[in-house]
N, C-alpha and C positions, 0 to 999 in steps of 0.2 A: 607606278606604271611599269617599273620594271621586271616589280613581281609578277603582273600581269600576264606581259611577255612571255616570262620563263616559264608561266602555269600552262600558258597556251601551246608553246613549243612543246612542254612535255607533253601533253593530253594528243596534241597531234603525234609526236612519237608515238605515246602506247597503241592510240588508236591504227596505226599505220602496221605497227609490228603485231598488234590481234588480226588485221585483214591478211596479212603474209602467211601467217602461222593457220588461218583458217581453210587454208587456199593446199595447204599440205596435206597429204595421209595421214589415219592414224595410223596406230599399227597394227592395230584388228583388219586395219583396209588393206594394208598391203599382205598380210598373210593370206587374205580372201585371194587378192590380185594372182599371188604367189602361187598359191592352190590351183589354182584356175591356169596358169601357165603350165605345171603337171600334169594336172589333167588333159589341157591341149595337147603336150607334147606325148602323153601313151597313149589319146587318140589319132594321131598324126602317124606316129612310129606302127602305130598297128599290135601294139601291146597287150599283151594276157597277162593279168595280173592274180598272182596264185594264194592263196593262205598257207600252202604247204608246198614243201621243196618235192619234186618227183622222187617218188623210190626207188634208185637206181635198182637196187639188189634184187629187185621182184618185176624188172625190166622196162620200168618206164624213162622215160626219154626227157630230158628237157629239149623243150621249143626253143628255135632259134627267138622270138619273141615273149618269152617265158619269164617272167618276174616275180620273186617273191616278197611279200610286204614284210618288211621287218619287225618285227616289238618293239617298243617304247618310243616309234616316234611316228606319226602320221607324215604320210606323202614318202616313204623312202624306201626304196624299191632296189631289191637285188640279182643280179642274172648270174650266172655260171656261161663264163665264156669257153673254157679250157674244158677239154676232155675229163669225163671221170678216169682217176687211174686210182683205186682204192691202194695201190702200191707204196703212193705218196707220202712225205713222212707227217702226220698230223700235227697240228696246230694246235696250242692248248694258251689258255690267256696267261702271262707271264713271258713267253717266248718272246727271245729278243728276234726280229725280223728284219727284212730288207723289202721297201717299196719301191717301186716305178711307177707314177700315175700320167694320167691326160685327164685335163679337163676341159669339159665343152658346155657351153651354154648352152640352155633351153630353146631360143628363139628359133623360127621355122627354116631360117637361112644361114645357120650359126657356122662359125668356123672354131678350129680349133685356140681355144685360150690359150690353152697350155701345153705343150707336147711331154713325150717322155721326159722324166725329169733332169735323168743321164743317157749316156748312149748305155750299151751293155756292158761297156768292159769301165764305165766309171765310177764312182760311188754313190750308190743309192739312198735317200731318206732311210736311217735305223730309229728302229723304235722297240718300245714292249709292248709287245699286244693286250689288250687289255688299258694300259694306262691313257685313258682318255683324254689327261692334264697335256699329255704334251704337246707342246705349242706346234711341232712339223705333223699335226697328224688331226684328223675331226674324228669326233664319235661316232659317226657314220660309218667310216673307214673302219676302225675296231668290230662293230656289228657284224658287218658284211664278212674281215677277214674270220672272224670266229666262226660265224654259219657256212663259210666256203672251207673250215676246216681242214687244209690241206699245201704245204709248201707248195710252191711251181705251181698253184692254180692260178687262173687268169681271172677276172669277174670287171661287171658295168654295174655300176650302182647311179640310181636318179635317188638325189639330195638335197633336199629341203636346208633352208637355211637354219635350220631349227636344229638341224644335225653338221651341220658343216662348218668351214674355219671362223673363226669371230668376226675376220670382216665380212663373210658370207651374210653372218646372222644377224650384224649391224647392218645391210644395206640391206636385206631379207631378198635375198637371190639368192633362187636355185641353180644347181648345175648337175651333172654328169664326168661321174669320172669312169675310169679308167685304169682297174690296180694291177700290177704282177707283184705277189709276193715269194717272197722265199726267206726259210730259216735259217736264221745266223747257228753256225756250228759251237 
């Protein structure tokens, strides 16, 4: 009798925790979901999304809603906020750099997550560019600063979690950041 008990407690457990587990995403679902909040959010924002960076040299302009899609990751989107000054001293992957970000969430009413990371005069996130391992920095962030190529540039990049911090990519939530970079001397 008692074995009975314990067979039927367990069978009601497993059965209990198959309805829970059923009742969740996968993760194909929630990437679809994910997608779909990007896509809302550059149709809302009023976004052009571009395959190629404007030619500054031969006078074209980027748009204040101007985005470039990046290589190697679907849904990650890059803007050039800061003026071109071809003067700038250029970024090459190795450079150790200094970050400021914001990040903002996707949502229609979103407020800021995150604000700058320091004020101006405090210590910024250092990293190498290029080293996507490091824990204070996503892969995202490296893409974006390499194609913005240029200390003191400013840029908005939209982030898929597929390119963003590990707990980004474990909850599968995008965001919107927010970088100033400059080159450590």
């Amino acid at each position: 009798m008692k074995t009975k008990t314990l067979t039927l407690i367990a069978l009601i457990t497993v059965s209990i925790c198959m309805l829970i587990s059923c009742k969740g995403q996968t993760y194909s679902k929630q990437i679809k979901r994910e997608k779909k909040k990007i896509e809302n959010y550059i149709s809302r924002e009023g976004i052009r999304v571009l395959r190629n960076a404007p030619d500054v040299k031969n006078g074209e302009r980027w748009g204040e809603k101007d985005y470039i899609a990046l290589d190697g990751y679907d849904y990650l989107y890059y803007h050039l906020t800061s003026p071109v000054d071809s003067t700038a001293t250029p970024l090459v992957a190795g450079d150790r750099i200094n970050i400021r970000y914001r990040k903002y969430g996707l949502d229609a009413y979103t407020d800021t997550i995150s604000y700058w990371t320091t004020d101006d005069g405090g210590d910024p996130i250092t990293l190498v560019l290029g080293d996507a391992t490091a824990t204070n920095s996503c892969p995202a962030w490296h893409l974006a600063i390499l194609e913005m190529g240029r200390s003191g540039y400013e840029c908005r990049i939209i982030c898929p979690s597929t390119a963003g911090f590990t707990n980004d990519n474990a909850s599968v939530t995008p965001y919107v950041y927010d970088l100033k970079v400059t080159k450590r001397p």
